[in-house]
C-alpha positions in Angstrom: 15.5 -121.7 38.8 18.2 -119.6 39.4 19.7 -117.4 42.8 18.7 -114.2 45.2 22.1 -112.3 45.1 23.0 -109.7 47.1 26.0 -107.2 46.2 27.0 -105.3 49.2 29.0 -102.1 48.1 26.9 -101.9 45.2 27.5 -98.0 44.5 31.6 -98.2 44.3 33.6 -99.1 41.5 34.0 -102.5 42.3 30.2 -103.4 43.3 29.1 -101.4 40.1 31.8 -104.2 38.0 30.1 -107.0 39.9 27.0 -105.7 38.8 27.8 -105.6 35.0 29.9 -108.7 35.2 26.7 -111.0 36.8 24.9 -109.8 33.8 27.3 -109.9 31.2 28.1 -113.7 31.8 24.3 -114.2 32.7 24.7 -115.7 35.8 21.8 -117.3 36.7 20.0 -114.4 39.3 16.5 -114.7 40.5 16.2 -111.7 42.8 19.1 -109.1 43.1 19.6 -106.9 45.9 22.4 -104.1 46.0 23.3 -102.9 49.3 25.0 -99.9 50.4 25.1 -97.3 53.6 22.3 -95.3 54.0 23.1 -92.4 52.7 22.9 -94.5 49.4 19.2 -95.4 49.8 17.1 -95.3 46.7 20.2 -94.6 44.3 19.8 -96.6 41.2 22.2 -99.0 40.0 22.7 -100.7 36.5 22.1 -104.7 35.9 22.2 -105.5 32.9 19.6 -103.2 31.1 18.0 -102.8 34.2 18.0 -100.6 37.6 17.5 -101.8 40.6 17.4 -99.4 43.9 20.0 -99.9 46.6 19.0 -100.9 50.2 20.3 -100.4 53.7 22.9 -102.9 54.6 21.7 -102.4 57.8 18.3 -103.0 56.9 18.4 -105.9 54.9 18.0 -109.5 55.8 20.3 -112.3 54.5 17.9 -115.1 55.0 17.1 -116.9 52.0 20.4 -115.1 49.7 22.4 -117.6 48.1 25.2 -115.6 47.3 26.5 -112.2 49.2 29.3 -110.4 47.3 30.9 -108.1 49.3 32.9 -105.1 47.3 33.1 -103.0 50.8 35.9 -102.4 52.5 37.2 -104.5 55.1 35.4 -103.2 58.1 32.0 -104.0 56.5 33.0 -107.2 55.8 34.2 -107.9 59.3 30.8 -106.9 60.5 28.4 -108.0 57.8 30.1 -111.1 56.2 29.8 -113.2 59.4 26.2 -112.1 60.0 25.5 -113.0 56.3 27.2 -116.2 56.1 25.0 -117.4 59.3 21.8 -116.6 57.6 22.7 -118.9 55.2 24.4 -117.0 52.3 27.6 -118.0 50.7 29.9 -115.0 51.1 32.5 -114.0 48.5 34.5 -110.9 50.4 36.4 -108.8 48.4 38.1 -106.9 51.0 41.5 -108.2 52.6 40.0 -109.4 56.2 39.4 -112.9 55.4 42.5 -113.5 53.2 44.8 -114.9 55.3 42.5 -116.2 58.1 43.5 -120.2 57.8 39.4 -121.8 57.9 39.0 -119.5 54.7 39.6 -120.3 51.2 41.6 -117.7 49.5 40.9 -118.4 46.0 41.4 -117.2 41.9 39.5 -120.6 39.8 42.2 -120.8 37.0 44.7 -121.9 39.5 43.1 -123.5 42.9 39.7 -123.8 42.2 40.0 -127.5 43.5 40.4 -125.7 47.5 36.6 -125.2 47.1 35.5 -128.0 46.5 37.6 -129.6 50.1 36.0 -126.3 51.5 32.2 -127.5 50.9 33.8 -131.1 51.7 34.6 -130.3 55.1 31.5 -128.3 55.4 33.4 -125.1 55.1 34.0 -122.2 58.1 30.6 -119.8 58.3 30.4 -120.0 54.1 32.7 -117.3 53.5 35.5 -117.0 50.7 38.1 -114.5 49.9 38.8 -113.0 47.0 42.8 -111.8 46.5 44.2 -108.5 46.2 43.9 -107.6 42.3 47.7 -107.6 41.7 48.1 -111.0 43.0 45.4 -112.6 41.5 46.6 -111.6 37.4 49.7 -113.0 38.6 49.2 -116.3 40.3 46.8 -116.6 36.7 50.2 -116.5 34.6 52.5 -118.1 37.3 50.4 -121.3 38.0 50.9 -122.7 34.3 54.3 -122.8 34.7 55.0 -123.7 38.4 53.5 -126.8 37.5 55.7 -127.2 34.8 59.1 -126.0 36.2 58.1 -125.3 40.1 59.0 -121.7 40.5 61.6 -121.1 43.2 61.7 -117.0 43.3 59.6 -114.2 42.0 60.4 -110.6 41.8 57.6 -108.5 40.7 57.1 -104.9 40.4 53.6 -103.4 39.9 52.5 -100.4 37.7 49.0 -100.3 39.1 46.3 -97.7 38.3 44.2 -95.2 40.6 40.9 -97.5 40.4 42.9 -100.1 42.7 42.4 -97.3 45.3 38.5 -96.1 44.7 36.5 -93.8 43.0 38.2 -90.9 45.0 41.7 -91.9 43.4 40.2 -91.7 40.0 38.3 -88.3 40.7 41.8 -87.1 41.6 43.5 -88.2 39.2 41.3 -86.5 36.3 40.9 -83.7 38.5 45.0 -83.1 38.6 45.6 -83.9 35.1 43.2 -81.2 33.8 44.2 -78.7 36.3 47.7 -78.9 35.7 47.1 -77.7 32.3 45.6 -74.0 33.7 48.5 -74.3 36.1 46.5 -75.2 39.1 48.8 -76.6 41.8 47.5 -80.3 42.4 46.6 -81.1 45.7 47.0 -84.7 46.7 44.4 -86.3 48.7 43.4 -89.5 48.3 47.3 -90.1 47.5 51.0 -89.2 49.5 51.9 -87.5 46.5 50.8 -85.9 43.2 49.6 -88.4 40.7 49.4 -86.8 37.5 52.3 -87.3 35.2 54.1 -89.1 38.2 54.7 -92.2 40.2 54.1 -93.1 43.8 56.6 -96.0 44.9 53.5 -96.9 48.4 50.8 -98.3 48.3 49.3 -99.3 51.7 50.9 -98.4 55.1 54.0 -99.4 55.9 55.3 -101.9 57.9 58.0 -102.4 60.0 60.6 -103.7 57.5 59.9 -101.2 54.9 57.5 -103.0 52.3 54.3 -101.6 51.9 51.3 -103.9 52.9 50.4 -104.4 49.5 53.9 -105.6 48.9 53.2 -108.0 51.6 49.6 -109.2 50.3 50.9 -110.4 47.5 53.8 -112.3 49.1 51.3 -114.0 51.6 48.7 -114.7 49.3 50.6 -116.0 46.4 51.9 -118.5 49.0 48.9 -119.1 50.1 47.2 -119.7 46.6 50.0 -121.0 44.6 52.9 -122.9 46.9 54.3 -122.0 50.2 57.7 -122.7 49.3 57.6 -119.9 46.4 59.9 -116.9 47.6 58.6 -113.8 46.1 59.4 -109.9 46.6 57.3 -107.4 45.4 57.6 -103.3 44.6 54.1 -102.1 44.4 53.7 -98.4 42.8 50.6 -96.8 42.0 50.8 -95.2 37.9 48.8 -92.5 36.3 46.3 -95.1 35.1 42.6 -95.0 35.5 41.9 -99.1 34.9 44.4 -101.6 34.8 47.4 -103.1 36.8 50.9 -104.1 35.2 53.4 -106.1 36.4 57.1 -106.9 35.5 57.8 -110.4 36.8 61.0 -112.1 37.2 60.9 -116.3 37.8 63.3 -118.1 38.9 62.7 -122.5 38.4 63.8 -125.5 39.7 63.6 -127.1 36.3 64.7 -125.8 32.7 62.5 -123.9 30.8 63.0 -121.5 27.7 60.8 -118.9 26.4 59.4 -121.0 23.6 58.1 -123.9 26.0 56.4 -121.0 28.4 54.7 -119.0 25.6 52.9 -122.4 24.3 52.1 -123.3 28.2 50.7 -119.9 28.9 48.4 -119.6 25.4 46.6 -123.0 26.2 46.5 -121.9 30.2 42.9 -121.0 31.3 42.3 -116.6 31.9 45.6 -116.3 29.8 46.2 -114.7 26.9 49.4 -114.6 25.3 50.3 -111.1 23.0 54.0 -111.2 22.2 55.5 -110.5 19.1 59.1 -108.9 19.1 58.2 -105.8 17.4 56.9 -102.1 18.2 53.6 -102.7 19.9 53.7 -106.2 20.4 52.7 -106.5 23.8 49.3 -105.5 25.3 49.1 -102.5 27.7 46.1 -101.6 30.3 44.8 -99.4 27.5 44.0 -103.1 25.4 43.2 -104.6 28.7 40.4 -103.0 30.2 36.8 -103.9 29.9 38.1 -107.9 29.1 38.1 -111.1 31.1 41.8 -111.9 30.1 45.1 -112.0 31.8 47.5 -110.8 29.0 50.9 -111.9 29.0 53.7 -110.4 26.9 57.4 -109.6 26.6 58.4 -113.5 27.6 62.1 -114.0 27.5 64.5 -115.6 29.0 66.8 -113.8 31.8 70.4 -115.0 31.4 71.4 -113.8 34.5 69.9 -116.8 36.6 70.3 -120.9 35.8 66.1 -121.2 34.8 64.7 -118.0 34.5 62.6 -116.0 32.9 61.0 -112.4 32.4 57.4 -111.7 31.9 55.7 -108.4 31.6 51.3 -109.2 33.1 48.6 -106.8 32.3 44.8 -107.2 33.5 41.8 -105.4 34.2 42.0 -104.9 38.1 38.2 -103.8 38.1 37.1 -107.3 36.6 39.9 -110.2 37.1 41.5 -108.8 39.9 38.4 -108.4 41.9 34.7 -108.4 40.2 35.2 -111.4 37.6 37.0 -113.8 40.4 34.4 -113.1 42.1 31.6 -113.8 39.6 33.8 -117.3 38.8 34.1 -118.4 42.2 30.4 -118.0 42.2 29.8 -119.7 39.3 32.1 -122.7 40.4 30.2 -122.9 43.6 26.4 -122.7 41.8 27.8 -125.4 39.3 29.5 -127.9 41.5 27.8 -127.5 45.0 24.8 -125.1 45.3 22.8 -126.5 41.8 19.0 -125.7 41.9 16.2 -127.9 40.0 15.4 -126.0 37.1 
C-alpha cells in the first residue's frame, strides 16, 4: 500500500523535478495530486509516463494526504503549509519560510537525517519540514564528512550558481539574451539587476544591512543550523550564465590535521558524494556532468598552505534535484521508511 501525495507548485521547475524524481526512485505513491493557482487548472503534468491534471490549491482538500511537497514560493507556503499540516499531511516546504523557525527541522539526510527522527519523537511542530536553500544543501553534503573528522572551524565559499536557482523566468531570459545578442539585440534584464548573458551578477537576493545578500546569509544560518553552530562561514553568492547547476569554491579551515589524501578517501565513501579529481585537464566535474544526477561531485581537493589545517574544494550539484527536489524526495522517503510505514 503505498501514499496520496500532493505537490503543490506542480507547474514550475522545481515541482516539475519533484514530479520526475518521485517516479524515478519509485517512491511508493497511491494517489498523486499536483496543485497549482488557478490559472493552471487542467494543465497536464508528467509522472512518470503518465499525466496527471493540476488542481486548484485553493480547491483542494489535504485530508487524507500523507505527504504535501511544497515547490511554491514562500508566501504559499506560509498560507498553505500550516493549513496542510493540520489536515494531517506531512509537509516538506521548499521555500525559505520555515528554515530557520526553531520547532522546525531544517534538514538534507546525508548529514542530519537523525533531527527527524527527535522531530516525530517529540511529536513534531504541525508536521512540517524544511528543505535548505540549494547552495547550502550540496555543501553541508561535502562538509559533514569531514567536520566529523577534523571539526571545521571556518568556511569561505563562493558560489557560481545558474539561472534555474531563480525560476523559469531566469532561464527564459537567459536563452532569450544569449540568442539575441547574436543579431545584436540589446538585452534587457528583467528577471535579473543586470545582463546575464556572457556575464556575472555578484547579488543574489536583497540586500541586507551589512552588505551580504540574503542568500549569502541563508547559507550562513542554515549551515549552522544543519551542520554545527560553532562553524564560522562567509559566503559570496553570484548568479553564472548556467541554465542547471550550482558551483561552489570552498575554503575549510580545521581544528584537527588533515591532508588532501585523508579527505578524498573520506569524501568517496561519504553518502550523496562523489569524488572526480584527477590532476589533469578535465579532471574535475562541471554543472554540464552534473545535471540530471543525484550526486554531489567533489573535485580539485588540495590543501591550502596559507592556513594551519586547511583545505580547498571546488562542489558541483544539480540545484534542480539535490539542492531542492531530491532532498525533498529523501526526506520523504526517510520519513515513509522509519515513521509513516503502511501494511502492504
Amino acid at each position: 500500500m503505498g501514499y496520496k501525495v500532493a505537490v503543490v507548485g506542480a507547474t514550475g521547475v522545481v515541482g516539475q523535478e519533484m514530479l520526475n524524481i518521485l517516479a524515478e526512485r519509485e517512491f511508493p505513491v497511491d494517489e498523486l495530486a499536483a496543485l497549482a493557482s488557478r490559472a493552471s487548472i487542467g494543465r497536464k503534468v508528467s509522472f512518470g509516463e503518465k499525466t496527471v491534471k493540476c488542481q486548484a490549491l485553493e480547491h483542494y482538500d489535504f485530508r487524507g494526504t500523507d505527504f504535501a511537497l511544497f515547490a511554491a514560493g514562500g508566501d504559499t507556503a506560509a498560507e498553505w503549509a500550516p493549513k496542510a499540516a493540520a489536515a494531517g499531511a506531512i509537509v516538506i516546504d521548499n521555500s525559505s519560510y520555515f528554515r530557520m523557525h526553531p520547532e522546525v527541522p531544517l534538514v538534507v539526510p546525508e548529514v542530519n537525517g537523525d533531527d527527524l527522527d527527535a522531530f516525530f519523537a517529540r511529536n513534531g511542530h504541525g508536521n512540517i519540514i524544511a528543505n535548505p536553500n540549494c547552495s547550502t544543501a550540496q555543501l553541508v553534503v561535502a562538509l559533514k564528512p569531514l567536520h566529523d573528522r577534523a571539526v571545521i572551524r571556518r568556511v569561505v565559499v563562493a558560489t557560481y550558481q545558474s539561472v534555474s536557482g531563480a525560476g523559469r523566468e531566469a532561464m527564459d531570459e537567459l536563452f532569450v539574451q544569449t540568442k539575441g545578442i547574436y543579431v545584436n539585440d540589446e538585452p534587457t534584464p528583467q528577471a535579473f539587476t543586470k545582463q546575464i548573458a556572457f556575464n556575472v551578477i555578484p547579488h543574489i537576493d536583497v540586500f541586507l544591512d551589512d552588505g551580504s545578500t540574503k542568500e549569502e546569509w541563508k547559507m550562513v544560518a542554515e549551515t549552522k543550523k544543519i551542520l554545527d553552530p560553532a562553524i564560522r562561514l562567509t559566503a559570496t553568492c553570484v548568479r553564472v550564465p548556467v541554465f542547471v547547476g550550482h558551483s561552489e569554491a570552498v575554503n575549510v579551515e580545521f581544528e584537527r590535521p588533515i591532508d588532501d589524501d585523508e579527505a578524498r578517501a573520506i569524501l568517496r565513501e561519504a553518502p550523496g558524494c562523489m569524488v572526480v579529481d584527477r590532476r589533469e585537464a578535465g579532471g574535475y566535474t562541471t554543472p554540464v556532468e552534473c545535471a540530471g544526477d543525484f550526486a554531489t561531485y567533489i573535485s580539485r581537493i588540495r590543501v591550502d598552505p596559507t592556513v594551519e589545517h586547511g583545505l580547498s574544494l571546488w562542489v558541483v550539484s544539480d540545484n534542480l534535484r539535490k539542492g531542492a527536489a531530491l532532498n525533498a524526495v529523501q526526506i520523504a522517503e526517510q520519513v515513509a521508511n522509519r515513521h509513516l510505514r503502511k501494511a502492504a
